[in-house]
SETI-616394 format. One record per residue (C-alpha): x, y, z. Coordinates in Angstrom, 3 decimals. Layout:
BEGIN
<gulo><x>X</x><y>Y</y><z>Z</z></gulo>
...
% end
This chain:
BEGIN
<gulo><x>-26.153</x><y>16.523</y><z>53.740</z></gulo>
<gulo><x>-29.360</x><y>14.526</y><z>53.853</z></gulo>
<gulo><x>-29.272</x><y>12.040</y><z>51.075</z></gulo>
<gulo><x>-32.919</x><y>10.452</y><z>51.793</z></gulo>
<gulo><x>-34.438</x><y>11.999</y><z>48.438</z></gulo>
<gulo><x>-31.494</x><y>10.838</y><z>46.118</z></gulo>
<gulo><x>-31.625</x><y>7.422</y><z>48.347</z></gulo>
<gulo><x>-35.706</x><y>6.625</y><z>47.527</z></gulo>
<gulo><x>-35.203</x><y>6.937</y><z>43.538</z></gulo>
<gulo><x>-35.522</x><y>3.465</y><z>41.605</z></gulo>
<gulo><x>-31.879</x><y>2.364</y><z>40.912</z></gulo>
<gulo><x>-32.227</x><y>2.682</y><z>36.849</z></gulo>
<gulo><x>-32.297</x><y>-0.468</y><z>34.579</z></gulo>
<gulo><x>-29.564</x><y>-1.728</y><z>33.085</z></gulo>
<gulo><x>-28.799</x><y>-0.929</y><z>29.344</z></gulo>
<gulo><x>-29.605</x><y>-4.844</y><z>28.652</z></gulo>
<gulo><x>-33.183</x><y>-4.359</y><z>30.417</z></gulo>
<gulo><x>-33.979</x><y>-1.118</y><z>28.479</z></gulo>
<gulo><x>-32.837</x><y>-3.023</y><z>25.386</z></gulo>
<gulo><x>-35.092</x><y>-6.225</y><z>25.603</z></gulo>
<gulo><x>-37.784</x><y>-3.300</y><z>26.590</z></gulo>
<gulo><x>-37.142</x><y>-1.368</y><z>23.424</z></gulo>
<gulo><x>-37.427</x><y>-4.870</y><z>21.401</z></gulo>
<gulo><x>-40.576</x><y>-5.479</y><z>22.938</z></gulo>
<gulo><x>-38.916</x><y>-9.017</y><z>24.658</z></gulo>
<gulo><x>-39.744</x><y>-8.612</y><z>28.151</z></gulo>
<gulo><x>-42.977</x><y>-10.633</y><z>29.497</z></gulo>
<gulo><x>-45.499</x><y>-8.212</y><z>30.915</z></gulo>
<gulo><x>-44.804</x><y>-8.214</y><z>34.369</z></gulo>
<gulo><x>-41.010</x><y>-7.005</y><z>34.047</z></gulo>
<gulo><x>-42.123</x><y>-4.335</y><z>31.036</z></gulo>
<gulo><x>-44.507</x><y>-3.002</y><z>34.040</z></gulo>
<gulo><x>-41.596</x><y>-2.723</y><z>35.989</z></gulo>
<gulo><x>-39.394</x><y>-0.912</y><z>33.421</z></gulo>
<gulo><x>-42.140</x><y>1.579</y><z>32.634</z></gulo>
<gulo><x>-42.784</x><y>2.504</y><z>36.329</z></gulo>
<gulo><x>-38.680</x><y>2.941</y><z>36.790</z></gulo>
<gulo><x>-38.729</x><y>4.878</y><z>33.536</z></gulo>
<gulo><x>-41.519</x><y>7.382</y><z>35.161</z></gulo>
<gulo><x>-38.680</x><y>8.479</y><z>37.680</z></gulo>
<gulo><x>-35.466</x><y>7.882</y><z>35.931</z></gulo>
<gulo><x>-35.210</x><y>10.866</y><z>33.036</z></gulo>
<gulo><x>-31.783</x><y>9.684</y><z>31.698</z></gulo>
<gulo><x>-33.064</x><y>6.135</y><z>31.325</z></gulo>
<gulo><x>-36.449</x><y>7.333</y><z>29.773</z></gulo>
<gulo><x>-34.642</x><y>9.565</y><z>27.034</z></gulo>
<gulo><x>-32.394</x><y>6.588</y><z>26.434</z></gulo>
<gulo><x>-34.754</x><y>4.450</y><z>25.351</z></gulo>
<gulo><x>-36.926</x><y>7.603</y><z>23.516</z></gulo>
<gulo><x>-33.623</x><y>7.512</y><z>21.798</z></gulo>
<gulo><x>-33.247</x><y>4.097</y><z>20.645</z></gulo>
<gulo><x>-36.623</x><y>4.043</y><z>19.844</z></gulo>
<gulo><x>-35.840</x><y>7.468</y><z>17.060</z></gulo>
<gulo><x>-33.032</x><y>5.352</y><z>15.395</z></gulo>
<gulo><x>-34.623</x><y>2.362</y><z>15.393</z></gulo>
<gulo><x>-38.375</x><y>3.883</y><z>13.373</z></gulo>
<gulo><x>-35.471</x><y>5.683</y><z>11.508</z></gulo>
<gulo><x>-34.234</x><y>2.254</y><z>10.180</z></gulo>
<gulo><x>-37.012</x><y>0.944</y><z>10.057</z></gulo>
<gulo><x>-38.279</x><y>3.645</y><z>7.935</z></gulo>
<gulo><x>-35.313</x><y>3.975</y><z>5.691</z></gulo>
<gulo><x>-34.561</x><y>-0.088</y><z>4.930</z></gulo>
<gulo><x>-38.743</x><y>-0.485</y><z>3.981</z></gulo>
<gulo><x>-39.618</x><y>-2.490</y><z>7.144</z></gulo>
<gulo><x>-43.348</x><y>-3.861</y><z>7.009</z></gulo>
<gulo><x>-45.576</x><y>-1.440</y><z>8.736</z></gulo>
<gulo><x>-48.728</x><y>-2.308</y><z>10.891</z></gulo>
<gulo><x>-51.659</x><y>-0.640</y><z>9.963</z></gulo>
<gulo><x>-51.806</x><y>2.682</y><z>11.758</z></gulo>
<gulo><x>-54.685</x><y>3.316</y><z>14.407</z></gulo>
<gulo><x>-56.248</x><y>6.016</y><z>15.448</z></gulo>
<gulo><x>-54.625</x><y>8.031</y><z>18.351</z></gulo>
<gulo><x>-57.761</x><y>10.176</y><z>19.010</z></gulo>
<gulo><x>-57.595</x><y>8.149</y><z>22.532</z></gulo>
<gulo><x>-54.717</x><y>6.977</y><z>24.644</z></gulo>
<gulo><x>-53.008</x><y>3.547</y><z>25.109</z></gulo>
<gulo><x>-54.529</x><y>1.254</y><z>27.511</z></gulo>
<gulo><x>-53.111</x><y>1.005</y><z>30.764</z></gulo>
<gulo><x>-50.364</x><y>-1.187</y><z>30.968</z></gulo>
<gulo><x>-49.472</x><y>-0.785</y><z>27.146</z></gulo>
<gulo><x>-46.266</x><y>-0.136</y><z>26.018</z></gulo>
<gulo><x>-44.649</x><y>1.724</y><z>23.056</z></gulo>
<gulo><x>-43.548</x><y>-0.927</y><z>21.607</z></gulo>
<gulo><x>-47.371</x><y>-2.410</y><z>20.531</z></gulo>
<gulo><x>-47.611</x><y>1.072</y><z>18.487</z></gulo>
<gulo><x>-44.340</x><y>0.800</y><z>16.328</z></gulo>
<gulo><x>-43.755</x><y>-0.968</y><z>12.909</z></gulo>
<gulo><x>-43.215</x><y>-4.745</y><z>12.802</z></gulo>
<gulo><x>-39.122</x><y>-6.260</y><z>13.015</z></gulo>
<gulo><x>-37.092</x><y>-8.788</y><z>13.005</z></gulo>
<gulo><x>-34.982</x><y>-9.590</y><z>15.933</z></gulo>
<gulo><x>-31.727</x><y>-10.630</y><z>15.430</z></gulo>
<gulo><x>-30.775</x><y>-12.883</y><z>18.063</z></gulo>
<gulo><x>-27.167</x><y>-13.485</y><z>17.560</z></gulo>
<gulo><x>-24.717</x><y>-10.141</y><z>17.280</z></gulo>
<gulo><x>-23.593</x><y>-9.427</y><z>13.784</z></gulo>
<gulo><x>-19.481</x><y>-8.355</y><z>13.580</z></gulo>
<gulo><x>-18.610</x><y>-4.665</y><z>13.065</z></gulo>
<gulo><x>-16.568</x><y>-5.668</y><z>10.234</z></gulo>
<gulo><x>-19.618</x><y>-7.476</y><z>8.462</z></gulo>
<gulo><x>-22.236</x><y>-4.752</y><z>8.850</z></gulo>
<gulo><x>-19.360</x><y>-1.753</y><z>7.604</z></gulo>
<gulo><x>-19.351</x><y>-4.332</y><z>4.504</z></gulo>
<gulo><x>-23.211</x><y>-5.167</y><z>4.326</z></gulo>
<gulo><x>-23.033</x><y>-0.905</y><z>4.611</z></gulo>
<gulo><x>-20.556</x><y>-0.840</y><z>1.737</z></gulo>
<gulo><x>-22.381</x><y>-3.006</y><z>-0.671</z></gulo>
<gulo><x>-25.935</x><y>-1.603</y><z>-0.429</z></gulo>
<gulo><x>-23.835</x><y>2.068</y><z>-0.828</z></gulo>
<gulo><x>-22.564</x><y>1.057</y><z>-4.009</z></gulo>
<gulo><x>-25.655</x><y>-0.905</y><z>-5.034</z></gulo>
<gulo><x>-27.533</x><y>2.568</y><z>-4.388</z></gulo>
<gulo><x>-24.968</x><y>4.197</y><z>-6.113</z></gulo>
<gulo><x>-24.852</x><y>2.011</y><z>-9.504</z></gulo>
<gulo><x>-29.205</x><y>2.305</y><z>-9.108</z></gulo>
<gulo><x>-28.953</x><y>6.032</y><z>-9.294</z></gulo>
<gulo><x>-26.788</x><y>5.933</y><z>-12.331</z></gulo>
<gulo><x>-28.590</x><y>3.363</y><z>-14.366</z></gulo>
<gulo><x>-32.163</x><y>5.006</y><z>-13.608</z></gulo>
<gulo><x>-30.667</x><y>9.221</y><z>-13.551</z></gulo>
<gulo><x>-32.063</x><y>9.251</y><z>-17.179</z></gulo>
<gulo><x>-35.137</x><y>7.462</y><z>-16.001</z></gulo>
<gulo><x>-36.293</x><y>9.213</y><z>-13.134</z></gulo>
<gulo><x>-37.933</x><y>12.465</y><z>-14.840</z></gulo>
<gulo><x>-40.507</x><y>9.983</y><z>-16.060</z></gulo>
<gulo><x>-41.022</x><y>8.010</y><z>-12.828</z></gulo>
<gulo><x>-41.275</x><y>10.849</y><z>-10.851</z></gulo>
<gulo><x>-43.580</x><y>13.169</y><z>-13.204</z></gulo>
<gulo><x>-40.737</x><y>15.645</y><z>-14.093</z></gulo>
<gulo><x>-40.546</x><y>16.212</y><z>-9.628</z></gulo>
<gulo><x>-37.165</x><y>14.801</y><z>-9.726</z></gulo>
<gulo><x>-34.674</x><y>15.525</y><z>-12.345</z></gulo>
<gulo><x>-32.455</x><y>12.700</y><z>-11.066</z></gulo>
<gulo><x>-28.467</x><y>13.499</y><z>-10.890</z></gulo>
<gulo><x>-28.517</x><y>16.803</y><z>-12.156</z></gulo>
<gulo><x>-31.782</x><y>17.689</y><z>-9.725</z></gulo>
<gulo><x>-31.345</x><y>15.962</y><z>-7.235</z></gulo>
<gulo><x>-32.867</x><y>16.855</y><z>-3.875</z></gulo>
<gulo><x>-30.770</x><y>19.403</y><z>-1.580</z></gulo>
<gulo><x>-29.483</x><y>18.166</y><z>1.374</z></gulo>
<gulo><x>-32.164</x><y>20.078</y><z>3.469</z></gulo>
<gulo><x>-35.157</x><y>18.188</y><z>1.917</z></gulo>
<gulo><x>-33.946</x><y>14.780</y><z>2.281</z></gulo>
<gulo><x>-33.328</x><y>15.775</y><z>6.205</z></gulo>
<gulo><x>-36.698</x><y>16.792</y><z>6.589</z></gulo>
<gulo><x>-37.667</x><y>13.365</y><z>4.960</z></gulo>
<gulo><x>-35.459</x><y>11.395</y><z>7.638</z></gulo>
<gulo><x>-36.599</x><y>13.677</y><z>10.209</z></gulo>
<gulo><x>-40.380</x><y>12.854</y><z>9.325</z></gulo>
<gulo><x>-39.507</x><y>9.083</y><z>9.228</z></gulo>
<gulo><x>-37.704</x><y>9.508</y><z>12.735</z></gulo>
<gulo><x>-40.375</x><y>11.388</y><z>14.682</z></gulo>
<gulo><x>-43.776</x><y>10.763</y><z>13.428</z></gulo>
<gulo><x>-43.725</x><y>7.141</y><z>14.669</z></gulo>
<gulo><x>-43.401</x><y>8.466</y><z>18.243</z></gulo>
<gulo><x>-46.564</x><y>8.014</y><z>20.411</z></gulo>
<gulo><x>-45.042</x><y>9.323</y><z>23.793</z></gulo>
<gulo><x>-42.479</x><y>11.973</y><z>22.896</z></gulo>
<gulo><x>-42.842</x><y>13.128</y><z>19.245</z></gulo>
<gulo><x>-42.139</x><y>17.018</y><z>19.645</z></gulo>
<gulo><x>-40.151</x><y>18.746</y><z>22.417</z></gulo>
<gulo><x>-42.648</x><y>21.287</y><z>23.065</z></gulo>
<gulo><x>-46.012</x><y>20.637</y><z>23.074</z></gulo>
<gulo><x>-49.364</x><y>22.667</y><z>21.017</z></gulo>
<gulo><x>-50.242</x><y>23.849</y><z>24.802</z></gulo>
<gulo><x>-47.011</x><y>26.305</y><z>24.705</z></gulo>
<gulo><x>-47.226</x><y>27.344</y><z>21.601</z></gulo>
<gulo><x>-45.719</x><y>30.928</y><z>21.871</z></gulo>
<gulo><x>-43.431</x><y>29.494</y><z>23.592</z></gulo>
<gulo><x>-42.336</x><y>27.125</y><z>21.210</z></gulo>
<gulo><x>-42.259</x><y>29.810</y><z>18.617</z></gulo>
<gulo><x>-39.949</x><y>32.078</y><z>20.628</z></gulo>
<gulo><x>-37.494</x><y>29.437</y><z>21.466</z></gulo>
<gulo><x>-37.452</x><y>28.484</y><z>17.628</z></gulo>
<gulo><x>-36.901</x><y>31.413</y><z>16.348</z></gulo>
<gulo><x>-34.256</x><y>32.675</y><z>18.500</z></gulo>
<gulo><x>-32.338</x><y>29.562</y><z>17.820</z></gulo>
<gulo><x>-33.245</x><y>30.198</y><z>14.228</z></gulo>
<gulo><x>-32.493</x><y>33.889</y><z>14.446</z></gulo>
<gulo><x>-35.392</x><y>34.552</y><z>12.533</z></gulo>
<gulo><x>-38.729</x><y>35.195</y><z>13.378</z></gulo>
<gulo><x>-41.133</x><y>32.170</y><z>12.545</z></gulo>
<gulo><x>-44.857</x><y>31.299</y><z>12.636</z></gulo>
<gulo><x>-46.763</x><y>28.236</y><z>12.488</z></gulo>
<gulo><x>-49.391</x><y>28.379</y><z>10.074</z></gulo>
<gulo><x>-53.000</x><y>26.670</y><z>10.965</z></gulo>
<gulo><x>-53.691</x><y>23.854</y><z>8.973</z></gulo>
<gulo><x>-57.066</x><y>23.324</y><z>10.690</z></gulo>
<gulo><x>-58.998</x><y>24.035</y><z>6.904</z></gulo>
<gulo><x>-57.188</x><y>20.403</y><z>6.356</z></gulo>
<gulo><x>-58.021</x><y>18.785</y><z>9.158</z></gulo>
<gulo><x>-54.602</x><y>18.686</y><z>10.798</z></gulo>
<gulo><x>-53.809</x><y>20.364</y><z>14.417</z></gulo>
<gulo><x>-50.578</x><y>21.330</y><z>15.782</z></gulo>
<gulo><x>-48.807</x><y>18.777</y><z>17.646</z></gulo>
<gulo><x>-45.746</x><y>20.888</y><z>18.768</z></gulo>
<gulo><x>-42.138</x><y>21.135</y><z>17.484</z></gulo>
<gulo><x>-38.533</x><y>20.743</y><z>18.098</z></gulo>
<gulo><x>-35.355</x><y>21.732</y><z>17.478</z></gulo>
<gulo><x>-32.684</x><y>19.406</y><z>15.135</z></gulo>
<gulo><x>-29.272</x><y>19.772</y><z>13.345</z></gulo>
<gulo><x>-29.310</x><y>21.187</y><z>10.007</z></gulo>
<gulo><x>-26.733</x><y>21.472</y><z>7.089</z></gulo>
<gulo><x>-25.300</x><y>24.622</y><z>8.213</z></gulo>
<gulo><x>-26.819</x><y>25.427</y><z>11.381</z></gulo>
<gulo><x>-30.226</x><y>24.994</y><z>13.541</z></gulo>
<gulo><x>-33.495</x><y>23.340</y><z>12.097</z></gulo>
<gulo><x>-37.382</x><y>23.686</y><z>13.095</z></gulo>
<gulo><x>-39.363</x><y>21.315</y><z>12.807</z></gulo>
<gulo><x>-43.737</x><y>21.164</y><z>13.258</z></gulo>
<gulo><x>-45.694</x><y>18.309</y><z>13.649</z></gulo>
<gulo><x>-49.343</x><y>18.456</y><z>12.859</z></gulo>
<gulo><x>-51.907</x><y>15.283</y><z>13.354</z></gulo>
<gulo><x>-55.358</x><y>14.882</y><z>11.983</z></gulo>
<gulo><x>-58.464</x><y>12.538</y><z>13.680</z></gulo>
<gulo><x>-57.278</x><y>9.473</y><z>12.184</z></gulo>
<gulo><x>-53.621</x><y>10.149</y><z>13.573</z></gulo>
<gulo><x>-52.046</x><y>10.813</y><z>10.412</z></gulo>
<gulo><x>-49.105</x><y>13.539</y><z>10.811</z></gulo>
<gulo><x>-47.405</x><y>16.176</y><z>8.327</z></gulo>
<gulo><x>-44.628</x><y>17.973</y><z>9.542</z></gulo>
<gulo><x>-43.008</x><y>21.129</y><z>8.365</z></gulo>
<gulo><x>-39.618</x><y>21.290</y><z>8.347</z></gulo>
<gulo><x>-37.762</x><y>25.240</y><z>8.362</z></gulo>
<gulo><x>-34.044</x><y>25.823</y><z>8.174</z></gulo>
<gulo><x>-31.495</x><y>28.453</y><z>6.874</z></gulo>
<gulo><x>-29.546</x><y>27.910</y><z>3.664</z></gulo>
<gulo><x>-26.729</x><y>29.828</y><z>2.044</z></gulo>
<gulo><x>-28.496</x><y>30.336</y><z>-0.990</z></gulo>
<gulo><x>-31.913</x><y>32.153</y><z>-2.824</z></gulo>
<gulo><x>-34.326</x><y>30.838</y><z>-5.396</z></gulo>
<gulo><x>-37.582</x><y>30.351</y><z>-6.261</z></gulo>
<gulo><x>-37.957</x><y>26.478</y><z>-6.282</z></gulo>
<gulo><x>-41.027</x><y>24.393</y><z>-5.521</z></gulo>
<gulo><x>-40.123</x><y>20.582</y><z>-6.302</z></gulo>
<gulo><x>-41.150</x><y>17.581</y><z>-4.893</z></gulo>
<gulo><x>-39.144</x><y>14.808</y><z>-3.496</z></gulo>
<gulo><x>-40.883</x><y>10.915</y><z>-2.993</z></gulo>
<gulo><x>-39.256</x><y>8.169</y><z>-0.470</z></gulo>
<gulo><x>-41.494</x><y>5.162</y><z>-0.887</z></gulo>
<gulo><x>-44.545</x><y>6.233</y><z>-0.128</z></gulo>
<gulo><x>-43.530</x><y>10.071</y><z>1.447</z></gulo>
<gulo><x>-43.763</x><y>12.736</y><z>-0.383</z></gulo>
<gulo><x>-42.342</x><y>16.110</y><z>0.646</z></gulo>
<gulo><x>-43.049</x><y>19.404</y><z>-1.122</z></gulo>
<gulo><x>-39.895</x><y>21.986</y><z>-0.952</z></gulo>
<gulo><x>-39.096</x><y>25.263</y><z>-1.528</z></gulo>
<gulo><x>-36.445</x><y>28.119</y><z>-0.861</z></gulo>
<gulo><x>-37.677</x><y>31.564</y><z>-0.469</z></gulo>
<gulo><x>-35.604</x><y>34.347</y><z>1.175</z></gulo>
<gulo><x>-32.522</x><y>32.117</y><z>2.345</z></gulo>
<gulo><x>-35.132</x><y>29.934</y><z>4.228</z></gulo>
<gulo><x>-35.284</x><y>26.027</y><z>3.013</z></gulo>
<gulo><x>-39.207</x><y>24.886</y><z>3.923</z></gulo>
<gulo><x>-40.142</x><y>21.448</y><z>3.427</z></gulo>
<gulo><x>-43.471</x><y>19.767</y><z>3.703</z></gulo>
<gulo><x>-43.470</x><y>15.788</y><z>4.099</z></gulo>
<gulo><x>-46.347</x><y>13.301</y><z>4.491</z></gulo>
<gulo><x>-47.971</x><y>9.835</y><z>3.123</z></gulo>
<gulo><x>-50.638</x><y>11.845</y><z>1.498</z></gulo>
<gulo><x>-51.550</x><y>12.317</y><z>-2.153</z></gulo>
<gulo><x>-49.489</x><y>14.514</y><z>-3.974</z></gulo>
<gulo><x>-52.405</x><y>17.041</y><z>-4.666</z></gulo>
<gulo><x>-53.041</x><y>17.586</y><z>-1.297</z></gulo>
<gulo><x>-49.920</x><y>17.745</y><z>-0.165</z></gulo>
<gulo><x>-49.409</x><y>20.400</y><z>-3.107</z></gulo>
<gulo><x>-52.397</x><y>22.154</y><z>-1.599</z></gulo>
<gulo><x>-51.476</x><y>22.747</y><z>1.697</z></gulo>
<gulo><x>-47.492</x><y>23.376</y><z>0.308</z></gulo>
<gulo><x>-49.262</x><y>26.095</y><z>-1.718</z></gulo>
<gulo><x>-51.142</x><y>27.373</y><z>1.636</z></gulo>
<gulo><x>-48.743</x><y>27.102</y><z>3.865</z></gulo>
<gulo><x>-46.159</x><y>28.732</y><z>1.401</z></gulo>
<gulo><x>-48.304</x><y>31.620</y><z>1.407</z></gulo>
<gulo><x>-49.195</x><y>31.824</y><z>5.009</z></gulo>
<gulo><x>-44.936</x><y>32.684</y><z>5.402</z></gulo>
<gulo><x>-44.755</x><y>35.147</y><z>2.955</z></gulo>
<gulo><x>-43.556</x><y>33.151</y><z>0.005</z></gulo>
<gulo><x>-44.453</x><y>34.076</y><z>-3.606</z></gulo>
<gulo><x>-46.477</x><y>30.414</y><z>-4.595</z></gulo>
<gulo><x>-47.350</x><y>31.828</y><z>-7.836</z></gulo>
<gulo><x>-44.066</x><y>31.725</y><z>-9.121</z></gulo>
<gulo><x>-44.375</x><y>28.032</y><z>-8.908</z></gulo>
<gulo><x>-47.236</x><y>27.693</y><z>-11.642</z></gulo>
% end
């Protein structure tokens, strides 16, 4: 067997290298190096696409400074990496124990916990009446869509599985996974254009999710997944400075999440709501 094609690939980094590349730590020349390995090693490439996810997801979700966000009507320069595009961090140099992060996990679990109670009776007011704290509090399908727009939307490189260029096909993969035919509305009357979509874990089965993108690089992304159960709910549900519109109509959870104003974000809820074959009236 001639082994000459498996023999010319770049042996793949090591999982320290991709790590210090991930962090952003490695001087110019070696990142150069990394990248071009990266270009022809697929496992190593969706490792670090990977670590990259959970790291804007913790980021997202522990209120990490942000950089300003650019415009991504052009590409990176040549030689840039990832990294220069994500939020601000701190590195922690020196490993923290297992046991001390499960109890740094513990305490801000229970400080959430004893938040939620003293401010339940609160919330209607601080939220406008979108929240209805304990007893209204979000389903489980809304605040996925929120971590799912807080995962992907910082991605510059790989933010959907299948591209806007393969659209139908992207539509007939979803909805067979989805066993349920699906569209993607236009929201080109708002500026926004497709991105593409992928495919994630829901509660009880497969998710959907679209990404759209206007000039200035801001995204929205609609989230679609089966529940067990029927209604006719529109609520919204805010994570610092997120916002995501939901609603149930014929056993189908939709969600619509984005850093815009709540108006607009109503707006397009409305529209795209409608564009599906929901009932949006029943929401005024």
């Amino acid at each position: 067997m001639n082994n000459d094609h498996d023999s010319s690939l770049p042996e793949e980094p090591d999982l320290r290298a991709l790590s210090a590349f991930v962090d952003g730590e490695l001087p110019a020349g070696e990142r150069a190096a990394i990248e071009a390995q990266l270009a022809q090693q697929p496992q190593a490439a969706a490792r670090v696409a990977a670590w990259r996810a959970q790291k804007a997801a913790l980021q997202a979700l522990c209120g990490a400074p942000q950089r300003s966000e650019r415009s991504e009507s052009v590409g990176p320069s040549v030689g840039q990496s990832d990294a220069d595009d994500e939020p601000a961090f701190i590195v922690v140099r020196r490993p923290t124990p297992w046991w001390q992060r499960v109890g740094l996990a513990a305490c801000w679990l229970a400080a959430g916990a004893g938040i939620a109670l003293a401010l339940g009776p609160l919330a209607p007011r601080l939220t406008g009446g979108a929240w209805n704290g304990l007893g209204g509090q979000p389903p489980s399908f809304a605040e996925r869509a929120d971590i799912a727009y807080a995962v992907y939307t910082p991605e510059r490189r790989h933010p959907v599985e299948v591209a806007a260029n393969e659209e139908e096909h992207l539509i007939n993969w979803l909805s067979k996974r989805l066993n349920r035919p699906l569209s993607v509305p236009s929201l080109q009357e708002y500026g926004y254009s497709l991105v593409g979509g992928r495919l994630l874990p829901g509660e009880a089965g497969p998710a959907a999710q679209f990404m759209y993108e206007n000039t200035s690089g801001a995204r929205l992304t609609l989230y679609i997944t089966g529940i067990a159960r029927d209604e006719t709910a529109f609520r919204l549900f805010r994570d610092g400075n997120r916002r995501t519109f939901y609603w149930v109509s014929d056993r189908m959870g939709y969600a619509l999440s984005g850093p815009i104003s709540e108006d607009k974000l109503r707006s397009i809820a409305i529209e795209v709501c409608s564009a599906l074959g929901g009932k949006p009236e029943a929401w005024q």
